[in-house]
N, C-alpha and C positions, 0 to 999 in steps of 0.2 A: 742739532748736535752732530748726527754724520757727516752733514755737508761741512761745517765749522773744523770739525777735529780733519780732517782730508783735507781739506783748502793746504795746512802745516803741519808736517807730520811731527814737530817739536811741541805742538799741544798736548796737553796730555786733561784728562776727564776721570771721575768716579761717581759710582752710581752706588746709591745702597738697598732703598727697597723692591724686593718682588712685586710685590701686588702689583703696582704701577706700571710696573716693565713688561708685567705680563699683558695686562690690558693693551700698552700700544702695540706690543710685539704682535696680540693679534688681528693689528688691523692693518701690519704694515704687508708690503708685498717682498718675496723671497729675494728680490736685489737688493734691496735695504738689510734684509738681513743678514744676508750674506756680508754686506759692507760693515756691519756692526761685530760679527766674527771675526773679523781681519782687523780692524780695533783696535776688540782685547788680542787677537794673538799679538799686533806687533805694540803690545804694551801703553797704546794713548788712551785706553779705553779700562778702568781699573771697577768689577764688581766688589764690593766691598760688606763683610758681613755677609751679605747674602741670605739673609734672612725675608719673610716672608713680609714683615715691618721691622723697622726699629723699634722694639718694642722698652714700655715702660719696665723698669727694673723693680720699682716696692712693690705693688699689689697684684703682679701675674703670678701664678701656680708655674714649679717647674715643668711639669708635664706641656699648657701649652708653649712654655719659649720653647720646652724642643722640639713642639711640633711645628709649631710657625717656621722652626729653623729648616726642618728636615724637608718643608713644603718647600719653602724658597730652593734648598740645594738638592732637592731633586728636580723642581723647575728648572733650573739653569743646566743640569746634568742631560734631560732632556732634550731641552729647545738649544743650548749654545754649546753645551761642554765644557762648561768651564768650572773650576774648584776655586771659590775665595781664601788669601790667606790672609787677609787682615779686618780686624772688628773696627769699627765706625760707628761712635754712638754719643753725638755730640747736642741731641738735646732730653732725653730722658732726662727728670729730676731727680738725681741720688744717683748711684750707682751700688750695685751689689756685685759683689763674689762671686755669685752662683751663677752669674752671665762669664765672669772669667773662666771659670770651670769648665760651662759645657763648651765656650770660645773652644777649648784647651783639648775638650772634649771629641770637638767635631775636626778636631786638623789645622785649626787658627792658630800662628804661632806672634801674633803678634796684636795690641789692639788700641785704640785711641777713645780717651772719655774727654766732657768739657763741665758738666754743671757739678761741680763740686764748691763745698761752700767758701766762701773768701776769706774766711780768716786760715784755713786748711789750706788753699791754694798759696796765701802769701806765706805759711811756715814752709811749703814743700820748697816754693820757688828759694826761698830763703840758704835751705840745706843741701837746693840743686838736687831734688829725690824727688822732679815731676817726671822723670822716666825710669821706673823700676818695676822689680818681677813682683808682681801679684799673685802668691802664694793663698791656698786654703789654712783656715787658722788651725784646722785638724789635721793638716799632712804636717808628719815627721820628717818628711825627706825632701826632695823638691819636684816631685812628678808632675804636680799641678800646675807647678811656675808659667805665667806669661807673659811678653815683657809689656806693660803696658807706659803711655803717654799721657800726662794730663795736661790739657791746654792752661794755659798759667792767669787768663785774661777773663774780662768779666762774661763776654760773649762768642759765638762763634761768627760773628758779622765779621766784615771787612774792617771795621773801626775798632776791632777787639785783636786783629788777631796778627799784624806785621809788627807791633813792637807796645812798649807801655801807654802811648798816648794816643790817645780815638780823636784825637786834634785834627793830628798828621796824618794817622793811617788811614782816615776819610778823606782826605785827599786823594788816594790811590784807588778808590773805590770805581772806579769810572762811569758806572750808570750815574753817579751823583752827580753829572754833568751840570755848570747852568745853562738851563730851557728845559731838564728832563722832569719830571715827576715827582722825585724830592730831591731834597737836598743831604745837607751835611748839618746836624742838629749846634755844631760846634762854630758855626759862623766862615769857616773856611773852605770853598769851593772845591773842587780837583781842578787841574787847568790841565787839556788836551799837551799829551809830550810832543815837542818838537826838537829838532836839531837845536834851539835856539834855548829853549831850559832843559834841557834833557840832562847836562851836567850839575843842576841845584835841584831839580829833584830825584835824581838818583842817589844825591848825597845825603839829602836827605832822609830818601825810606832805606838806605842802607845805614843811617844813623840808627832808626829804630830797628833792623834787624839786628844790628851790635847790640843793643842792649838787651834785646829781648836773649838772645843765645848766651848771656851772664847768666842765665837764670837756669842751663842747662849744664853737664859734663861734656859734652861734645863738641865738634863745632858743626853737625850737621843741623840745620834747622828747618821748622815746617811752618809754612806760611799759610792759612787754608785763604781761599780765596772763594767765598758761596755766600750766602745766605737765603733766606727763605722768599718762594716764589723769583726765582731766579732765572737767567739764561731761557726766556722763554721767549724771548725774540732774535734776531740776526743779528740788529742792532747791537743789542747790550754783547753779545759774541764777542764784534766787532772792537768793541769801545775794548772790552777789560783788557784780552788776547794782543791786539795790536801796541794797545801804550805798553803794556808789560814788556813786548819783545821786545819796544825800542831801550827801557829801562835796561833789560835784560845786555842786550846786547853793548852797551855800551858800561857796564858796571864791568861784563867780560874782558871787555877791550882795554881796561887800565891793569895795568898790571899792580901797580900801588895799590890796587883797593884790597890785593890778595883775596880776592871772590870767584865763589862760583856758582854762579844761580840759572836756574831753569825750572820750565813747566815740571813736576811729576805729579804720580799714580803716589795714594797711600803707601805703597808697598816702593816704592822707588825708594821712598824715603825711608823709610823701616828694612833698606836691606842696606843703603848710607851709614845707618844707623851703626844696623850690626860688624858695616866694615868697621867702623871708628872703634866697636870694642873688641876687634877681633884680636889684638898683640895682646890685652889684656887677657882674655878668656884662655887664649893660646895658654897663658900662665897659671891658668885655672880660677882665676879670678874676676869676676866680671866688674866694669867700674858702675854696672847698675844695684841700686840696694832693694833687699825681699823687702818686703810688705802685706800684713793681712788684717783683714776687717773691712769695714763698707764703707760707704759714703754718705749716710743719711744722718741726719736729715740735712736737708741741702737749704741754704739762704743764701739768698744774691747779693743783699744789702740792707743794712740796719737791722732789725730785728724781725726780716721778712722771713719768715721760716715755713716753704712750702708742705707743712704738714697737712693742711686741709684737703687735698687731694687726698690721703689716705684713707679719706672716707667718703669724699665727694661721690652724688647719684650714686648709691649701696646698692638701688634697684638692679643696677645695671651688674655689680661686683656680684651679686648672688648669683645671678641668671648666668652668668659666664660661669661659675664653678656647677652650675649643673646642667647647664651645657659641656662641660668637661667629663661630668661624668656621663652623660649619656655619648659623647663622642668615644669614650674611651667602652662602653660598653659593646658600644654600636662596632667598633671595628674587631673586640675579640670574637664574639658573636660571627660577626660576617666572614672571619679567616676561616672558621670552625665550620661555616654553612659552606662557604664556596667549597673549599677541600671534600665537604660529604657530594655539593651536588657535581663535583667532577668525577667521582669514585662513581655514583648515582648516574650520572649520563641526565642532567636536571636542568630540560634546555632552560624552560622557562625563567628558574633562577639565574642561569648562567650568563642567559641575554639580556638582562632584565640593566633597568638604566642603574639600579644602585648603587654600584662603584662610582659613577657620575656625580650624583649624589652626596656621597661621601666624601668628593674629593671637594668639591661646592661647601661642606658642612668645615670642614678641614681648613678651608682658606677665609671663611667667613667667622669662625672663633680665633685664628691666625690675626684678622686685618684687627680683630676687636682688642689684642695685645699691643696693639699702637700705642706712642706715649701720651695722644691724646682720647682715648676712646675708654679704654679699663679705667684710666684714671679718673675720668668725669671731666675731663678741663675740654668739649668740645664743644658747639653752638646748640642750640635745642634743637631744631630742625636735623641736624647731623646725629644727635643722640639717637634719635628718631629711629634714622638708615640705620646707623651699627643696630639699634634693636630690633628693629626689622628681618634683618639679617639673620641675627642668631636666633627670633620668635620662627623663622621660618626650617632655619636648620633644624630646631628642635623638633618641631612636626617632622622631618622630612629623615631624622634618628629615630624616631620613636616607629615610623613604618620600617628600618631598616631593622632595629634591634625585634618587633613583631616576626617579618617575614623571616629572617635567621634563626630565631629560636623555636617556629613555629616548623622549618626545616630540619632540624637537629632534634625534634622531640616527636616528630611525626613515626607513630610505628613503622607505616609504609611508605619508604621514600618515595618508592615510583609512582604513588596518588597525589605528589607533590601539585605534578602540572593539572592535576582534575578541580582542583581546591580553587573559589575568586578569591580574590585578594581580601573580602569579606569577612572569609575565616579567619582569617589571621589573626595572632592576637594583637590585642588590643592595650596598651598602657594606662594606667589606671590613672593616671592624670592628665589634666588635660590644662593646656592655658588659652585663655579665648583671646585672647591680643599678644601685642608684643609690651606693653606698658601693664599689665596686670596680673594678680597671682594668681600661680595652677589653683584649680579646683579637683576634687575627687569625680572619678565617672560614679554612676551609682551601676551598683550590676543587678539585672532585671531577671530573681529568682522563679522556679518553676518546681514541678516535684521529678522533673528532669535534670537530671545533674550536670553543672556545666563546670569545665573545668576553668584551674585556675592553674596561673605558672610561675613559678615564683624563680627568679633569674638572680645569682651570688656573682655580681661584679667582682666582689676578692679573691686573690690567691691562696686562701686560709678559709677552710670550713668556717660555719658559724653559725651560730642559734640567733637567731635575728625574730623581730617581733612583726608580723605582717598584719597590718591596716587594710581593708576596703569598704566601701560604702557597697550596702545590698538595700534591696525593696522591703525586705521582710526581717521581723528579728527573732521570728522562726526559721530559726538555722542549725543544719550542719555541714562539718567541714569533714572529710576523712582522707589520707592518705590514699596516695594511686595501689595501694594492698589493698583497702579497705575499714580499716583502723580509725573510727573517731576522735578526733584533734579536741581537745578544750578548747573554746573561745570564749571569749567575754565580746557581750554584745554593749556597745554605747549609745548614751543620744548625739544624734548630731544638732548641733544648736544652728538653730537660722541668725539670730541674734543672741544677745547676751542673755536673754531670758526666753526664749521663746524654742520650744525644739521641731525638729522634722517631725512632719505626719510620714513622709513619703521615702525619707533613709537613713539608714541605722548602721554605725561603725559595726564592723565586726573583726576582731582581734584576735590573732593565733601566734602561737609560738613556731617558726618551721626553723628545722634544722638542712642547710644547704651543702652539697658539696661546691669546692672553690670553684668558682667559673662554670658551678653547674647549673642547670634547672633540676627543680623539682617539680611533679604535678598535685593537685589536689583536687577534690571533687566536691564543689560546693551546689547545696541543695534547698528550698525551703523545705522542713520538716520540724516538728518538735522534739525537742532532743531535750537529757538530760545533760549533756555535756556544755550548753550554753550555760555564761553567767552573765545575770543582769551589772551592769554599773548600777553603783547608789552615788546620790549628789549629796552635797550639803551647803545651803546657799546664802551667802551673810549678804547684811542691807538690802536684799531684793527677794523678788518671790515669782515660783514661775504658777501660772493660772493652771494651763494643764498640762500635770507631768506624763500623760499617756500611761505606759506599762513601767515607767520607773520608779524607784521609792527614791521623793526627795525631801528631806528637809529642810524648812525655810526659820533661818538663826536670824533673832535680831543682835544678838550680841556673841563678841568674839572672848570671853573671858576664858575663858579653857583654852582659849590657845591651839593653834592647826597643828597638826603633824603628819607625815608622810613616813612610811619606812618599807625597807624590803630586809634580804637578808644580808646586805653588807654597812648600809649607813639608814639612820634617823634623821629627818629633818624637822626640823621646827620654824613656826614662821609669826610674824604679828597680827594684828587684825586687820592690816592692810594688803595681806595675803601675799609679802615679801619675804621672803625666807632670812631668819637671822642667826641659824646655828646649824653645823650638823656633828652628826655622834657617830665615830665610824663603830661598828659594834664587834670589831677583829678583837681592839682595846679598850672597847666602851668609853673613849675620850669623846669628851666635847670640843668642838671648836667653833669659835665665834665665825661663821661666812656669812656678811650680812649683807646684800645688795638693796641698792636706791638706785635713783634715778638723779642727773640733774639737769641744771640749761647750762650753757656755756653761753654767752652774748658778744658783742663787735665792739672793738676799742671803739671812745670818744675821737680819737685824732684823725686826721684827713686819710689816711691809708688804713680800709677796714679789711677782712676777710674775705676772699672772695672764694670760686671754686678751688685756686692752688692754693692760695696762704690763708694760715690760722692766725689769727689778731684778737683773741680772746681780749676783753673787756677787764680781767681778772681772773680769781679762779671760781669753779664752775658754783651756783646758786642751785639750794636743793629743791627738787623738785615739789611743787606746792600742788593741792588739788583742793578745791572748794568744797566739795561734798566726797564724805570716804567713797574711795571704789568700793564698785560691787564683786564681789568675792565666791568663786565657785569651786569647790572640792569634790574627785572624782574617787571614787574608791573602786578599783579590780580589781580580776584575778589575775590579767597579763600585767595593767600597767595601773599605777594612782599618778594624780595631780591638781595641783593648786591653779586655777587663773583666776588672774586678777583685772578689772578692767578700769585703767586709769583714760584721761581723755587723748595724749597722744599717745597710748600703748596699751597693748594688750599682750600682759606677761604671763607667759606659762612655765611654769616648774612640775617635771616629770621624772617620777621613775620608775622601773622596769622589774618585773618582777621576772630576772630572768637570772638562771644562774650562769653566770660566763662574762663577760667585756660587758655588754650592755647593762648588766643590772649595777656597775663598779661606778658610775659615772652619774652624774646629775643632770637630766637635759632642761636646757634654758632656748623659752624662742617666745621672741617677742615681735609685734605686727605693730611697726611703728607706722605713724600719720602726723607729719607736723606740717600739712598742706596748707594751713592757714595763718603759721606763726610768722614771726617778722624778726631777720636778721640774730637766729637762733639756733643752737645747737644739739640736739639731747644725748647724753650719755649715760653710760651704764658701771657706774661702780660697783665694786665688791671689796669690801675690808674684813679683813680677816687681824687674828693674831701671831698672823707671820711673820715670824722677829726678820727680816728682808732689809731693812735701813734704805739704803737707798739704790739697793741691786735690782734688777729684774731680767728678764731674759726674752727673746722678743722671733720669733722664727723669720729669714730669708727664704722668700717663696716657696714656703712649704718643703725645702731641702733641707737646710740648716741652723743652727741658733745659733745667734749673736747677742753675749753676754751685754748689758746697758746699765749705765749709771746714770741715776735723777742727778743734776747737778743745780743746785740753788741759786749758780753766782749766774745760773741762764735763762730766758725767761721763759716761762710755762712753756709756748709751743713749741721749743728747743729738744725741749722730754718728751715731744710725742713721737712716738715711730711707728712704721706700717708692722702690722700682725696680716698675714696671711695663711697660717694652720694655727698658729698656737703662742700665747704669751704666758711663762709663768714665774711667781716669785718663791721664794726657799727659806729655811733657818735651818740649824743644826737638826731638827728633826723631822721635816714638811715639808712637801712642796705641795702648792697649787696653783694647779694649769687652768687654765680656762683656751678650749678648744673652739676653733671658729670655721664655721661653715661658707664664710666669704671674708673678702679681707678687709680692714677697717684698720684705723688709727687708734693706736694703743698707749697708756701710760700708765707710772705708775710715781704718781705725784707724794706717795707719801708710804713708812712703811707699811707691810701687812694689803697694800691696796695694787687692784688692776682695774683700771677703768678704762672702756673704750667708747670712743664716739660713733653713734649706730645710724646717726645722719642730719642734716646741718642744710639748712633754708638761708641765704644770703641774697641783700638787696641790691646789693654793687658789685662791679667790675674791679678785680683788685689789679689791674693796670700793668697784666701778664702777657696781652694779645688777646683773649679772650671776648672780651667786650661788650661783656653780658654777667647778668649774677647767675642765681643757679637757683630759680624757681620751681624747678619743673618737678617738684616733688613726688612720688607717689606712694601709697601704701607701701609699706618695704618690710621684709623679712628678715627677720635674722635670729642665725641659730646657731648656738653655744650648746658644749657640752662643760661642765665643771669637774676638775677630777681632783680629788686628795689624797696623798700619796704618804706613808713614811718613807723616813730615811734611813738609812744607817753608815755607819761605819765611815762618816764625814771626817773629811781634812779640812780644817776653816781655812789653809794656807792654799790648798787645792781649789778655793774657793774662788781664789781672784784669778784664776786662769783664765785665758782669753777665749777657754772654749767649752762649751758643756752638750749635753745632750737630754732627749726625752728619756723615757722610760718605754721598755719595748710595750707596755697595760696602754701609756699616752700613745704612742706612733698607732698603736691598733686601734683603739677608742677613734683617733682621727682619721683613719681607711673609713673603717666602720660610718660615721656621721660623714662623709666627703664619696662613699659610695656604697649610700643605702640597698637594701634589696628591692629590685623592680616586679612588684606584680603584674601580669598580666594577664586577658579572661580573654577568650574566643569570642567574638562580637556575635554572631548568633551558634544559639546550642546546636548542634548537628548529628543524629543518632548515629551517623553511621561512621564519624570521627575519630578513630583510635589513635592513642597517645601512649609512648614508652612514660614509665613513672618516673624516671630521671635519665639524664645528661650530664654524665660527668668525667669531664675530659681529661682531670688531671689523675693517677696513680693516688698521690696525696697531698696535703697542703703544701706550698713553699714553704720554705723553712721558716718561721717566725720572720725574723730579718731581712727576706728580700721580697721586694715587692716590683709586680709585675707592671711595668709604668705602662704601655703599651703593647697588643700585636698587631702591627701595622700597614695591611698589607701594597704592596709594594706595583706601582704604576708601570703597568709593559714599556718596555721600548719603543713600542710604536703605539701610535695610537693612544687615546686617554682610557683605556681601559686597565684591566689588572692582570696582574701577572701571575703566576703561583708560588710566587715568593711573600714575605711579611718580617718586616724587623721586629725582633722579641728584644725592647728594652727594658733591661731588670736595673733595680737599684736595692744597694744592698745597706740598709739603713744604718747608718750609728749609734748604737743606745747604750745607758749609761746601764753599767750590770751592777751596781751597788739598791738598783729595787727588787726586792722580790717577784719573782714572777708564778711562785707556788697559790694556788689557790687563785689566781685570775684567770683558770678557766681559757685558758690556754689550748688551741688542740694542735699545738706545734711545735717542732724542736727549733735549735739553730746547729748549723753545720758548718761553723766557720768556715761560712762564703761558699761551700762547695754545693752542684748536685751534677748528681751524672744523667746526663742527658739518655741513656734509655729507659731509665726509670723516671721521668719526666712527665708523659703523655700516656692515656689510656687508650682512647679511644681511634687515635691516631700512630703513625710511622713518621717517625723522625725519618727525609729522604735523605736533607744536608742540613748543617747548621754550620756555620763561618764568623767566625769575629770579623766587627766592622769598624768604623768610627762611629762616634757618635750619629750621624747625621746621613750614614751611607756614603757620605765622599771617595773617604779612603778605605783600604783591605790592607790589613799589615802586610809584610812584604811575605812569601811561603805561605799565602792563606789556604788554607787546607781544613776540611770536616776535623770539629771536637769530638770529642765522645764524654767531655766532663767540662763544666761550668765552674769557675773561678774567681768569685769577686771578694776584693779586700773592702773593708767597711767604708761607709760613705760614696763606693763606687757608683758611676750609671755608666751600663757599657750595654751595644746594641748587639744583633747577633740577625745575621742573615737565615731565616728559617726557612724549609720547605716541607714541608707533611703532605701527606698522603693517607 
């Protein structure tokens, strides 16, 4: 590429992702790179997005695009200096919003998409509206505006993209040389340009660039010239660059042709653009039209609807969202330890490789936002790597989130450097591979008290329910005062009937401040404060129940029931739940969940990892012999499981008064490792008069209202859920909240069904070229929530935009960043521990939530700096739900909080508004003293504490 683009400085190149750039950049020598500076400054050389990958748009969480983003444009701000101003995102499947946002967000003022579906591409190209401003469906005004580009053709190839006919415009392709390696699929060769056809085929490919620019407002037009595995030899440089200039130059040279054509950069062409609408804009009017809503589900051709990605390898979809959230714990953690051990003079922490670490953890949940990696559409072997990768990050979070809060909670800092790493705590889960699920540590009691630390990733206090496995179910637990906790002590099952000799759930209520730790002191002793669980166990029987009272039912005729103090549930004898009673109204309502298969069309084109090709609609779930059925009765939590042959369903609830007890937890441990060309999903019908509305969340930012439409076929109504999908009537809504993201529907009224994962025996003829065997036990976990309504406009109904409920947005912090326990790995007498950590004054306001504190890579060197980006986001929620009585321990402040009442524990030095991403500093950037976000905002903030 350096030598190529320097041979003519009329060349012009674009590059889009980091990861890659970075890998050669460090293996090249400073002349080279010095030459690739001089490049981009004199404009042949264009970074594009700038992102860490071009990541998929349906199933990533906002939090990692903006971390991927923030990785890539501090990469380049480092090693090159340079700021991207245009988005490049031309093979992602679908497109979303929430990528134009934080585009819009970070300083991008301009962006180009290509996989949008074809019958949407021919109505745009139709009304000439493939370039316009990409507006938020909930801005009022047009702050969010971006102008975005859609490619109007089937592909981003060379045969897609000079004008309508992939005939002609593989002719122009020049690697399709004949002798090269392939050809041209359409039967017509390219032939090398000379002075002798130069004039027939220039007229020609500037036949198809006239028609193609019919299909625009302008007359500037963009021709992309790439496709994949490309330019990676001299050769093919050679071929495309040299016939183009001859093309070039002689299409110049007619004055008749009224042309003008050359190499550019994205941005050459995006600032063509904006000259052509500048007399108009002058006028106040621009000739591009607003636009809002997405792109999905996206179909290439015929009834190919790549919806099966939205659930493809879930293994992988789970592990990334809590890899998120341990990334996201691991860096507020580590800003809050570095700040004490600098205050502290704490070489040991200060030199210590962690930052390294994290920045390694940071790029390696970044690469896994690729549009082939999150999604599942990548080779097995590559699966592998991306999981490798993040199994290894998670270790290498889980030391950082110990060492940090093990610093922050230590009485005596300056005994920091005396402590091995030993002490440290330790996290209570553990995963032994990169392909398998955590397991619990068990903790090795004594009548030595060892402590326990329990860590509140949230900005908002909360009574949360804390889980650990101990040796003995002689236990207590007491507060760092001294104060005896209630627990309930459980069995833990080895199998479906058979329990631990050797460890015993033990379950507490703790109350945490936000972002705080709290300590506990857990001991073996006999307490009266312990409660046994009781079972009760239908079609099976355990031989020996140890210290539990369990009863063994042969029959289900009384019928299960479950209640706390906000809803009842009722279930069959198949230990399915088919009703709940909220007890505010003592109303029933029918929530009845199955199970079904989905299977592979009869015709040559089946489903593969991208595309859903359903057979029909989904066949209910059959089982030969009834599951066996297990009912747990507590004093913190009760629950149903059920053990069918690929799943093992749990219905839980919380006997807690506040967020957690309002909600239903659903997690089921699917295994369909032996089925053939099958899918299993998970219904709930309810009597939500919904018709054919549903509502479906944009990476966990925003909701996008949907309609079932009949005249289209099944896999058309599937879309990606990545926090939450739910349906409504004049009085109800119900959410079903999701802990990873998966493909969502909602085929009929009253119904949300998602598909939880899908075993396929063929290549569905995407690139791929492989099915998607590689099944593993998978996780997945729902919460259910049921809501009244009131004060409904049915006309307000069909509006293009809605929102959660501030009970849903928390319910989904809550489940998406659990509380992390952890124990000191051995007891240590002479170990002092402050009883809590708690850094903030008081919760954030209801409404905003603290996406990240980030902290921020020195200038020199890969180390850190004493700065950290504080991205808040300040959520949209609908206020026609009550929020009395949900246990709430927080206001809203319409968007405001003043920054010295912010931090406890710490000194606000500086704090600066930034761009999204660090790029830019508004112009007069100067210290706040008050925080300002309008609803829906995510805005970053330059920190420094002390």
């Amino acid at each position: 590429m350096v030598l190529k683009l320097k041979e003519d400085s009329r060349r012009k190149f674009i590059w889009s992702e980091i990861s890659y750039l970075s890998k050669w950049w460090d293996i090249i020598d400073i002349q080279k790179k010095d030459a690739v500076k001089s490049l981009i400054e004199n404009g042949q050389l264009e970074i594009v997005t700038g992102g860490w990958v071009m990541p998929d748009e349906a199933t990533p969480h906002y939090f990692a695009l903006i971390d991927q983003l923030i990785e890539g444009h501090q990469w380049l701000e480092n090693n090159i200096g340079v700021k991207p101003r245009s988005g490049w995102a031309i093979d992602p499947f679908g497109h979303s919003p929430t990528m134009a946002y934080l585009l819009n967000r970070a300083g991008l003022s301009h962006m180009l998409i290509q996989r949008v579906h074809y019958a949407v591409k021919k109505h745009f190209a139709l009304h000439k509206t493939l370039e316009f401003f990409w507006r938020q469906n909930w801005d009022l005004g047009s702050v969010t505006d971006i102008l975005c580009h859609m490619m109007p053709f089937y592909s981003y190839d060379i045969p897609h993209t000079c004008g309508p006919d992939p005939k002609i415009c593989c002719q122009f392709d020049f690697k399709r040389l004949p002798g090269g390696r392939f050809g041209c699929p359409w039967g017509v060769p390219p032939e090398t340009i000379h002075p002798g056809n130069v004039q027939s085929r220039a007229r020609m490919l500037l036949d198809q660039y006239r028609k193609k620019s019919k299909l625009f407002r302008t007359k500037v037009l963009l021709a992309p010239l790439g496709d994949d595995f490309r330019y990676c030899e001299y050769t093919e440089w050679d071929l495309q660059f040299k016939n183009y200039q001859q093309l070039f130059d002689y299409m110049n040279s007619q004055s008749k042709f009224k042309v003008k054509i050359q190499f550019g950069t994205l941005s050459d062409f995006f600032d063509a653009l904006d000259k052509a609408d500048e007399t108009q804009r002058d006028k106040g009017q621009s000739m591009f039209p607003v636009l809002s809503g997405d792109f999905f589900t996206y179909a290439d051709r015929d009834d190919h609807y790549w919806s099966g990605y939205f659930t493809s390898r879930p293994f992988y979809k789970r592990m990334d969202r809590i890899m998120e959230s341990h990334l996201r714990a691991a860096e507020i953690l580590y800003y809050f330890a570095l700040r004490q051990a600098h205050k502290y003079k704490i070489n040991k922490f200060l030199s210590s490789s962690l930052y390294t670490a994290l920045t390694e953890a940071r790029r390696n949940l970044g690469l896994f936002q690729h549009h082939d990696a999150i999604t599942g559409t990548a080779k097995d072997w590559v699966v592998v790597d991306y999981g490798t990768r993040l199994f290894h990050s998670l270790m290498v979070l889980e030391k950082i989130i110990g060492n940090s809060a093990f610093l922050l909670i230590l009485k005596d800092k300056l005994t920091y450097d005396s402590y091995s790493p030993d002490t440290f705590l330790e996290m209570d889960l553990k995963q032994k591979s990169q392909d398998s699920l955590p397991q619990k540590n068990i903790i090795r009691l004594s009548a030595e008290p060892r402590y326990l630390v329990v860590y509140n990733p949230l900005e908002q206090d909360r009574i949360s329910l804390v889980s650990v496995y101990v040796s003995s179910p002689t236990v207590q637990v007491f507060s760092a005062s001294g104060k005896p906790v209630e627990v309930q002590v459980s069995a833990v099952w080895d199998t479906a009937n058979t329990i631990s000799e050797t460890a015993y759930e033990i379950s507490f209520r703790a109350h945490i401040p936000p972002l705080g730790l709290k300590v506990y002191k857990i001991l073996e002793s006999a307490s009266s404060n312990s409660h046994l669980a009781d079972y009760v166990l239908y079609k099976n029987k355990v031989e020996d129940s140890g210290i539990f009272t369990i009863k063994n039912m042969i029959n289900t005729e009384e019928g299960i029931t479950l209640e706390n103090s906000f809803v009842l549930l009722r279930f069959d004898q198949t230990g399915l739940m088919k009703q709940m009673m909220t007890k505010e109204d003592g109303k029933h309502h029918e929530v009845n969940v199955q199970f079904s298969w989905y299977g592979t069309t009869i015709k040559r084109d089946k489903s593969g990892a991208y595309l859903f090709l359903p057979d029909g609609n989904a066949k209910p779930y059959v089982y030969t012999t009834p599951p066996f059925v297990r009912v747990t009765h507590g004093r913190i939590y009760s629950e149903v499981t059920c053990f069918f042959d690929h799943v093992t369903h749990r219905v839980r609830l919380y006997h807690i008064q506040g967020i957690e007890g309002q909600s239903v937890e659903v997690s089921n441990i699917v295994d369909i490792r032996k089925v053939y060309n099958r899918e299993i999903a998970m219904k709930i019908s309810s009597d939500i008069k919904s018709q054919n509305r549903f509502y479906t969340d944009l990476n966990g930012y925003q909701i996008q209202p949907r309609m079932t439409l009949s005249k289209l076929p099944l896999q058309a109504n599937v879309y990606p859920m990545t926090t939450m999908a739910y349906i409504q009537d004049a009085k109800h809504r119900l959410t079903l909240l999701s802990a990873q993201s998966l493909g969502v529907s909602s085929l009929n009224s009253g119904q949300i069904e998602v598909i939880m994962d899908r075993r396929l025996m063929q290549d569905d003829n995407r690139g791929l070229e492989q099915g998607i065997q590689d099944n593993k036990i998978t996780a997945n976990l729902f919460r259910i929530l049921l809501e009244k309504r009131s004060a409904v406009n049915t006309e307000e109904e069909k509006k293009s935009v809605s929102y959660p409920s501030l009970l849903s947005h928390i319910t989904s912090s809550l489940m998406n960043h659990p509380v992390i326990p952890m124990a000191n790995k051995f007891s240590s007498p002479t170990l002092e521990l402050q009883g809590e950590f708690s850094p903030l004054q008081s919760s954030l306001p209801c409404d905003i939530h603290l996406v990240n504190l980030r902290t921020i890579q020195s200038k020199v060197g890969n180390g850190h700096s004493n700065e950290a980006a504080l991205i808040l986001h300040r959520k949209g929620f609908d206020c026609r739900f009550s929020s009395k009585g949900t246990g709430l321990f927080c206001s809203t402040t319409q968007g405001k909080i003043l920054v010295q009442k912010l931090l406890n524990k710490f000194i606000v030095e500086s704090l600066t508004p930034s761009s999204l991403s660090l790029m830019h500093s508004p112009p007069g950037t100067q210290n706040i003293s008050e925080i300002n976000l309008s609803p829906m905002e995510i805005s970053t903030f330059r920190i420094q504490l002390r």
